[in-house]
C-alpha positions as CSV (number, residue, x, y, z in Angstrom):
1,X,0.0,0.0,0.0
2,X,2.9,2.5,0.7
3,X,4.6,1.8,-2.7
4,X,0.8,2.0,-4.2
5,X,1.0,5.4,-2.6
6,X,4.2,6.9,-2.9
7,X,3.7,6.2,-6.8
8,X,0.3,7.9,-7.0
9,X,1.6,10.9,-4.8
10,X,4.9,11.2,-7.1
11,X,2.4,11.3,-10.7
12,X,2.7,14.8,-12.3
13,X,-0.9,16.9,-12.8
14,X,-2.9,16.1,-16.1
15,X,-2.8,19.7,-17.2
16,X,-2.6,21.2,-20.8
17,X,1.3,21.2,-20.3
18,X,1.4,17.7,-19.3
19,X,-1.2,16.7,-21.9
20,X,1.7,18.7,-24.8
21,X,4.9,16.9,-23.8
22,X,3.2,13.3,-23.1
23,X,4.6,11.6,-26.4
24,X,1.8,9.2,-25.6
25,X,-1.3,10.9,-26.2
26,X,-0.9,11.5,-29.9
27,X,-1.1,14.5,-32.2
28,X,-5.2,15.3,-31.4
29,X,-4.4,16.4,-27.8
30,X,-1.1,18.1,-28.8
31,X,-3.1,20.0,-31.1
32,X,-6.1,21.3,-28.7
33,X,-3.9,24.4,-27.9
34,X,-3.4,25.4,-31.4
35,X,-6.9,25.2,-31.8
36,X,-8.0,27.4,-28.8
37,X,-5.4,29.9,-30.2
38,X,-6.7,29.7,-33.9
39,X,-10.0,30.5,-33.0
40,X,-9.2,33.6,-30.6
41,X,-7.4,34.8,-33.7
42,X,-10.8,34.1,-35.9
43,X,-12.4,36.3,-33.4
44,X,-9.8,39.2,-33.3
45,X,-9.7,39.7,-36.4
46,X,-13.5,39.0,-37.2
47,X,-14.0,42.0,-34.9
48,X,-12.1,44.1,-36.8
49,X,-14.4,45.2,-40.0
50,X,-16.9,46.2,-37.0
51,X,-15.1,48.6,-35.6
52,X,-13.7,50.1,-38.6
53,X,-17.4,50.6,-39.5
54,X,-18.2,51.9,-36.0
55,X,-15.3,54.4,-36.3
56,X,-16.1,55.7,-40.0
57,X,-19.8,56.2,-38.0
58,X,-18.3,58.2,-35.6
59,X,-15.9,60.2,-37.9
60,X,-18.6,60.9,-40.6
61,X,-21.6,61.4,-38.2
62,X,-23.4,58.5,-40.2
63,X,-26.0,55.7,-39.0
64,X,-23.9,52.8,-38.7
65,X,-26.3,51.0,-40.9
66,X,-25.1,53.5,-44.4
67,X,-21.7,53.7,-44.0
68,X,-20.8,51.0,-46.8
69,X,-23.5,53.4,-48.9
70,X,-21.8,56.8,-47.7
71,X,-17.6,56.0,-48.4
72,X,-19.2,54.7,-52.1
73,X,-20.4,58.3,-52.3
74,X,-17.2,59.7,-51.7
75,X,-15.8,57.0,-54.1
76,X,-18.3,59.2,-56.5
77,X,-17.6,62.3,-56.0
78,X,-14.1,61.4,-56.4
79,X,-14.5,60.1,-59.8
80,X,-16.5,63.4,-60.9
81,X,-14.9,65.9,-59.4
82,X,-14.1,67.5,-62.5
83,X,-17.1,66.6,-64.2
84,X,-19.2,70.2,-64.3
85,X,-22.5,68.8,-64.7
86,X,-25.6,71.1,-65.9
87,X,-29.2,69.7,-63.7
88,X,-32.5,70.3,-64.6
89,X,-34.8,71.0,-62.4
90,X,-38.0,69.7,-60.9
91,X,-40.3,71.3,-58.5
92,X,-43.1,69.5,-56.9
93,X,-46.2,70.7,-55.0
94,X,-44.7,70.2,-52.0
95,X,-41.7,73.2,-52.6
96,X,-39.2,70.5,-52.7
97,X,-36.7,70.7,-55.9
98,X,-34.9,68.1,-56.8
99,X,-32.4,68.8,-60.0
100,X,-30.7,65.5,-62.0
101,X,-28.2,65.7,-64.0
102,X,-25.3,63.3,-65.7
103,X,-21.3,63.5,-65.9
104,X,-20.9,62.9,-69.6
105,X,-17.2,61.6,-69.0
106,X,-18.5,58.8,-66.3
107,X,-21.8,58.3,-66.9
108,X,-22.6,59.0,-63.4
109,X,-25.7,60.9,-62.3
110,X,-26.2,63.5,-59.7
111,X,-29.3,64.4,-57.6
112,X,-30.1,67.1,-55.3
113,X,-32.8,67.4,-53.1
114,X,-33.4,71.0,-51.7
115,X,-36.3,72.0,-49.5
116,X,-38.0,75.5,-48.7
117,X,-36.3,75.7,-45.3
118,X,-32.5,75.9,-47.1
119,X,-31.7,72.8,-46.5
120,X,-29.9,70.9,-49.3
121,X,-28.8,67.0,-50.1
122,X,-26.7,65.1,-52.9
123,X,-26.9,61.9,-53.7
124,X,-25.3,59.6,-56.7
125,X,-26.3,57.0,-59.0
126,X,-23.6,55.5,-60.2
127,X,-23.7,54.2,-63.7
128,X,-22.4,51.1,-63.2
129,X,-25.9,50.5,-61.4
130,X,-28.1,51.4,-64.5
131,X,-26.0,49.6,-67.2
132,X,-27.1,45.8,-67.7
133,X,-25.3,43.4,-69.0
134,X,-24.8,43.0,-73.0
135,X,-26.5,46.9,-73.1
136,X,-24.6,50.0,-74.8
137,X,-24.7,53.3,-72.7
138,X,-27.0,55.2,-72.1
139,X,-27.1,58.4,-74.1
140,X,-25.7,61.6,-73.4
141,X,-29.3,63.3,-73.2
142,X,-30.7,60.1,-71.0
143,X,-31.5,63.1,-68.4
144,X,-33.1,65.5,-71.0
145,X,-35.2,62.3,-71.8
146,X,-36.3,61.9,-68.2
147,X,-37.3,65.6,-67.8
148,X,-39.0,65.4,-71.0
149,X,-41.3,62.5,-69.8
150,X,-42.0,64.7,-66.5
151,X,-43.0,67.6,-68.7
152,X,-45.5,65.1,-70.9
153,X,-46.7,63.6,-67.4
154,X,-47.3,67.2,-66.2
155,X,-51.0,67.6,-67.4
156,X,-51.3,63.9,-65.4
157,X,-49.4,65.4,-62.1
158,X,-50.1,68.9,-61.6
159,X,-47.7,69.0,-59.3
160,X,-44.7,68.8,-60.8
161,X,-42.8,71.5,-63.2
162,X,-39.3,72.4,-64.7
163,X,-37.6,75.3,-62.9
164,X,-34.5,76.2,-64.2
165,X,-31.1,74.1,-64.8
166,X,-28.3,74.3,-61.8
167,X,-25.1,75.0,-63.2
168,X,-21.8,73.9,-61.7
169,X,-19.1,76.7,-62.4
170,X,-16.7,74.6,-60.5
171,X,-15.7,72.5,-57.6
172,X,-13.2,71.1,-55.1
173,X,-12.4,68.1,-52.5
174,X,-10.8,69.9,-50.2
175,X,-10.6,66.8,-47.6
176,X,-13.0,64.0,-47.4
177,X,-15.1,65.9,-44.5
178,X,-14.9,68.8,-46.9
179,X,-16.3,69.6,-50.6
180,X,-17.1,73.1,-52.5
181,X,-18.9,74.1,-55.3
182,X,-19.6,77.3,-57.0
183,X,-23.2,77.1,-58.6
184,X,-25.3,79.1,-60.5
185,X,-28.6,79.4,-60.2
186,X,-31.4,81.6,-61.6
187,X,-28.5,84.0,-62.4
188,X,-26.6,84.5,-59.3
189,X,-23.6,82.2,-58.0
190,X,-23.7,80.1,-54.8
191,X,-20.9,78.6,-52.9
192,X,-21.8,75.5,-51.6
193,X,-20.1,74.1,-48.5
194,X,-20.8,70.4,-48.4
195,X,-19.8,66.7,-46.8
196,X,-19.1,64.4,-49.5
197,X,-19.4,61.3,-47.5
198,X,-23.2,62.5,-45.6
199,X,-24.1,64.4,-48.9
200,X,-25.4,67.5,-46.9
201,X,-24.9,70.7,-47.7
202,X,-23.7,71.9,-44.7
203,X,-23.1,76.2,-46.0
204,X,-24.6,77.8,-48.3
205,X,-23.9,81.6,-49.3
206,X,-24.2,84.2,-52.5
207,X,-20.5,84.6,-54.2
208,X,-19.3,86.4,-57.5
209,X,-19.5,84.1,-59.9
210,X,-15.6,84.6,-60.2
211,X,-15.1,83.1,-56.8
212,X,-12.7,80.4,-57.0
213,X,-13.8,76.7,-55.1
214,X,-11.8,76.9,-52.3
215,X,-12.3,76.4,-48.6
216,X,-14.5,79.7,-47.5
């Protein structure tokens, strides 16, 4: 009984350690620790899109839900920022305006949503997202067509009419928090102040036409 003892007493803990450097327990038990680390790596780095996106939420002041939809916007604007583009105008019933209009160099087209309190939206529709497969480009005067069709759907829906076009006399990405544009509109020049990730124009004041697009 003493020998019985003195062995059991002199046995070394089955930890994960022991389990490593027993030559007898084969390469599936050597391996569990590998595992364990593998998977806590899986986990890091699975984390990590999620609080890039939680980051670019905070930095651009955008639901965490569009911020995929957002940097794509900036990838936009960056693509036609020396596209001067000439809208045409809709107004509805409602006093909001909305001009559309295309970069003929990209395809790309631009809408911006104004309302009667001054406040003032852009969004993108890239062309990539109209173009089907196995179908030639639209035309240059794909816009003209659309604001022609409002016009012939006018008598239908009173409420809608053609104002007059928004012209782009130039503009500039400062910084990606930061975008201006000289416009012209009903025959005076605006600078716009805007965020070309959010799309909102965030200043909006009467210029010389002259004015160069720089930070105000």
């Amino acid at each position: 009984m003493t020998s019985e003892a003195t062995t059991f007493e002199g046995m070394h803990p089955m930890t994960d350690r022991a389990l490593d450097d027993n030559p007898h327990l084969g390469p599936v038990n050597r391996i569990v620790p590998f595992l364990k680390t593998a998977a806590l790596v899986v986990t890091i780095v699975g984390a990590v899109p999620t609080a890039v996106t939680a980051y670019h939420a905070w930095q651009y002041k955008v639901p965490f839900s569009q911020v995929s939809h957002r940097l794509a916007q900036y990838e936009i604007w960056e693509r036609n920022i020396d596209c001067k583009i000439e809208y045409k105008a809709l107004s509805t019933a409602e006093g909001t305006k909305i001009d559309a209009g295309a970069c003929d160099e990209t395809g790309d087209i631009s809408l911006k949503v104004s309302t009667d309190d001054g406040k003032a939206t852009y969004e993108w529709i890239a062309y990539n997202q109209l173009q089907k497969p196995g179908e030639a480009p639209p035309p240059a005067g794909i816009i003209d067509l659309l604001i022609g069709a409002a016009q012939a759907g006018a008598v239908q829906a009173k409420g809608v009419q053609v104002a007059q076009a928004l012209e782009v006399v130039c503009q500039s990405l400062v910084s990606k928090s930061e975008l201006v544009r000289i416009v012209k509109e009903d025959g005076k020049c605006y600078r716009e102040t805007m965020s070309p990730v959010r799309g909102t124009v965030d200043k909006r004041e009467e210029v010389p036409c002259e004015t160069k697009c720089k930070a105000g």
